[in-house]
C-alpha positions, 0 to 999 in steps of 0.5 A: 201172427197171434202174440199167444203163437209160438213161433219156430225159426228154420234158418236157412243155410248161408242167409248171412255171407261172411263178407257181408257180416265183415264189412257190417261191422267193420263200416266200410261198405256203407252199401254191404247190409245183412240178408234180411232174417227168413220169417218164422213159421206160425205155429199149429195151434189145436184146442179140443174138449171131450166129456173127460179132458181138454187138450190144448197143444202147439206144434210146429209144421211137420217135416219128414225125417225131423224132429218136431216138440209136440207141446201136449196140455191136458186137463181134468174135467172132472175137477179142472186140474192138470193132469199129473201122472200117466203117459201120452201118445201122438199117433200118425195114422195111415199108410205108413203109421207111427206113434210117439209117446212118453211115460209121464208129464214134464211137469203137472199137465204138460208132456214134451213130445218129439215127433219125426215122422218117417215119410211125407205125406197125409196122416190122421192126427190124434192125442191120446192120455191114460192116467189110471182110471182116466183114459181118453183120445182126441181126433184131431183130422188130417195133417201133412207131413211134408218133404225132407228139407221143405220150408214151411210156409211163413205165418205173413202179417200179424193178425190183429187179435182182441182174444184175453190171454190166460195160461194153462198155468193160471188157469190151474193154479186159479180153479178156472173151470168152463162149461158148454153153453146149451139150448134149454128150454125155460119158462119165464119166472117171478121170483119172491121172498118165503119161509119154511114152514111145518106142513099142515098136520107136521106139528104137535104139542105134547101136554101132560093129561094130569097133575103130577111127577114126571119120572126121573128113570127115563132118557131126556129128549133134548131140543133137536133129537129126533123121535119117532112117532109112539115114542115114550117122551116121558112119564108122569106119576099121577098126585095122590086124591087125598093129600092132606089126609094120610092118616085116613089113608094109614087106617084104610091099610091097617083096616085092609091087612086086619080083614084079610087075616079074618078071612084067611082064619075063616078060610083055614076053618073052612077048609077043615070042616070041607075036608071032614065032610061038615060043609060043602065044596063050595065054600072052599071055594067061596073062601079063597075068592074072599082071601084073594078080594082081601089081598087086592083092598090091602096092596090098593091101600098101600099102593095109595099110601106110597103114591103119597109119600112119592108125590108129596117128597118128590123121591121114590118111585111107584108102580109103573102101572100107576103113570101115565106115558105120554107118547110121540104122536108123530114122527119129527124133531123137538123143537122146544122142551120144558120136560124136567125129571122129578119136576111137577107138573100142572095138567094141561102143561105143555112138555114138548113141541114136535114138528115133522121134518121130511116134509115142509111147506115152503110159504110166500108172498105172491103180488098182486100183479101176477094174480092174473097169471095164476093159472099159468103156474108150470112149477117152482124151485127153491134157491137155499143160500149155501146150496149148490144147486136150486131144489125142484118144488113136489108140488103146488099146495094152495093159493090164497084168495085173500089179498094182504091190504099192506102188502098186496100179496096173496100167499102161495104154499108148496109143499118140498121132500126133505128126507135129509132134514138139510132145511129148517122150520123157519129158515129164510129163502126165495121161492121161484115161480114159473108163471109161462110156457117153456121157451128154448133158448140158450142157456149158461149156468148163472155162474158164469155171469159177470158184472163188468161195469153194470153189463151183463157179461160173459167170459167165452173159451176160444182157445186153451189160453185166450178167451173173449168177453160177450155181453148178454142180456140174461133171460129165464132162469131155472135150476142154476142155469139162466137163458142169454140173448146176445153172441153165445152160440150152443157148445161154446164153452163159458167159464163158470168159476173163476171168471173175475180172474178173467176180467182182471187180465182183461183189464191189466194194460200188459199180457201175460208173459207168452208161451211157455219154456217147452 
């Protein structure tokens, strides 16, 4: 019998007479002895998985007209919890059909069913749950249910069984979760060291086309933020040409306010012989293109006169048509600025770099010995560290042709969408590379290797609370999974988290304590 089996006794009736017992213990019959005790009966043990729940129950044989405790395990899948409200059902179909159910779990993911089936005879088993949103039913195939006050069968000699031992309450309380092992195909890879980097038209230097002011009115760009392409990045009012020369600028404004009171009096005089007839239309027109040229010198003198004073005490403001706007040439982040308001700056400073981040080029190193193999490049993926999952490459940029004499590599570039900006310019990561064919074969998430002692292992589910220890040899790997080579079969379920709490007990020189109190 399995040291994980739950056992039920049936005592049979009258085993123990009551003058044996009486001469047991009082030692005059050296020759009475107690009947022997029958042997308990091997408990049914069932494990099933469907894409939403794990059942694991235990049972004892069935017997019309008596009562049976259906010990009832279910586990979330979705999350590797017991599940914790909702009611569940055993349903004996055929000719004489019947359900047993109850309201809610005993405790989180056991439920205590009494099943007493009404008739002998052979019946289709299954389990059903419902727990709000989660509904779901294992068929579990023919049992017999066999005549009142029939012996079930003994479980005979105790079977040796090197199966690990975890209980479902371990398992819970620990996150163990398992996935089923697939057929997948893969190709084989290399993987080496690379970085991110911006792509090929991604990054910009903004510089400052004149000497000047840059103005203090507008909003910061910070490194970090985020601009869009033709974005104002700052303003610069432009130095004045005569710096040391404001007294020729004060006579050119003096100059331009006395020629347009002149004009405007030759324009009030025109107007008047126009009006008498003395002098034609046309002068009353020449007139008032003179007074409005006159009006344009005088605001173009004092504009030049306060484009001055602004530059030269770095307060004020000027005319807005008089700055230059430098403007975000692309879509991106800021990665550096050295943009100050109200600072002045030399023509050709540089204020900020920009560099487009929705899409990088992710650049390695390729060795040399895996150039001969260039043109059988099928793909690549990106494992970032902290990511769940590895990310599937666009495409493939370009590979260099010009051996690194130090290294001996050649560089290789691919090109990655990152719309959610989750990567950075210059982040470390390792590039895989498919150099090969696909080749099917089974495969397990990378998770679920282990390290026992320098061998490559896996911890396999062969039942609710036993598992097994396979040794693999690890193969191809492609998006988190990796090909294995050793006794895994399709559909057999590894653990993928948790999986050192497994070896642990495989370690411990003492089961856990058995069973469970039902």
């Amino acid at each position: 019998m399995s040291r994980r089996a739950r056992t039920f006794a049936w005592i049979l009736a009258g085993a123990l007479p009551a003058g044996g017992l009486t001469a047991a213990c009082s030692g005059s019959s050296p020759a009475a002895t107690a009947a022997p005790e029958p042997e308990a009966a091997e408990a049914v043990v069932e494990t099933r998985w469907s894409e939403r729940t794990e059942l694991f129950m235990e049972y004892p044989p069935l017997v019309a007209g008596e009562t049976s405790r259906f010990a009832v395990h279910f586990t979330n899948l979705a999350r590797f919890e017991p599940v914790r409200t909702g009611r569940a059902e055993v349903r004996l179909s055929g000719a004489d059909a019947q359900a047993f159910e109850v309201a809610g779990p005993d405790r989180p993911g056991y439920f205590g069913i009494d099943v007493t089936p009404a008739r002998a005879g052979r019946y289709n088993l299954s389990v059903a749950v419902e727990a709000g949103t989660l509904a779901d039913r294992h068929e579990l195939g023919e049992v017999e249910v066999l005549p009142p006050g029939t012996m079930p069968d003994a479980g005979g000699e105790p079977q040796d069984d090197a199966s690990i031992p975890f209980l479902k309450e371990q398992q819970w309380t620990l996150g163990v979760a398992t996935a089923a092992a697939e057929v997948q195909p893969m190709a084989d890879s290399l993987e080496i060291a690379a970085t991110i980097e911006p792509r090929t038209g991604g990054q910009a230097d903004v510089t400052t086309p004149v000497t000047g002011r840059l103005a203090d009115d507008l909003p910061a760009w910070p490194v970090g933020a985020m601009v869009a392409r033709g974005a104002t990045l700052a303003e610069i009012v432009p130095q004045a040409g005569h710096l040391e020369d404001r007294p020729e600028l004060d006579l050119a404004v003096a100059e331009a306010r006395n020629a347009l009171e002149l004009v405007r009096a030759d324009r009030a005089r025109v107007e008047r012989l126009v009006t008498v007839g003395a002098l034609p239309e046309r002068r009353r027109l020449e007139s008032g293109v003179a007074e409005r040229t006159a009006e344009a010198r005088l605001a173009a003198a004092e504009e030049h006169l306060a484009q001055l004073d602004a530059t030269r005490t770095g307060q004020g403001e000027v005319g807005y048509d008089t700055r230059f706007v430098l403007r975000a040439p692309l879509s991106g982040v800021v990665t550096d600025s050295d943009a100050t308001a109200g600072a002045s700056v030399e023509a050709g400073a540089r204020l900020f770099r920009l560099v487009a981040v929705d899409r990088v080029h992710v650049a390695g190193a390729l060795p040399e010995a895996a150039l001969a193999r260039i043109d059988e490049l099928a793909g690549a993926e990106l494992n970032v560290p902290g990511f769940d999952a590895p990310l599937k490459l666009d495409r493939l940029v370009a590979v260099g042709r010009e051996l690194d004499p130090a290294a001996r590599t050649v560089p290789i570039t691919y090109e990655l969408r990152n719309p959610d900006r989750r990567i950075a310019i210059g982040q470390a990561v390792s590039l895989r590379v498919f150099i090969s064919a696909p080749t099917a074969a089974v495969t397990v998430p990378e998770s679920a290797l282990v390290d026992d002692a320098g061998q490559p292992v896996v911890f396999v589910q062969t039942g609710g609370e036993s598992f097994a220890r396979r040794a693999v040899v690890p193969g191809n790997r492609e998006g988190g999974h990796v090909q294995v080579a050793g006794d895994i079969a399709p559909g057999e379920r590894v653990v993928i988290r948790g999986a050192p709490f497994i070896r642990l007990a495989a370690l411990s020189p003492q089961a856990p304590a058995h069973g469970h109190v039902h």
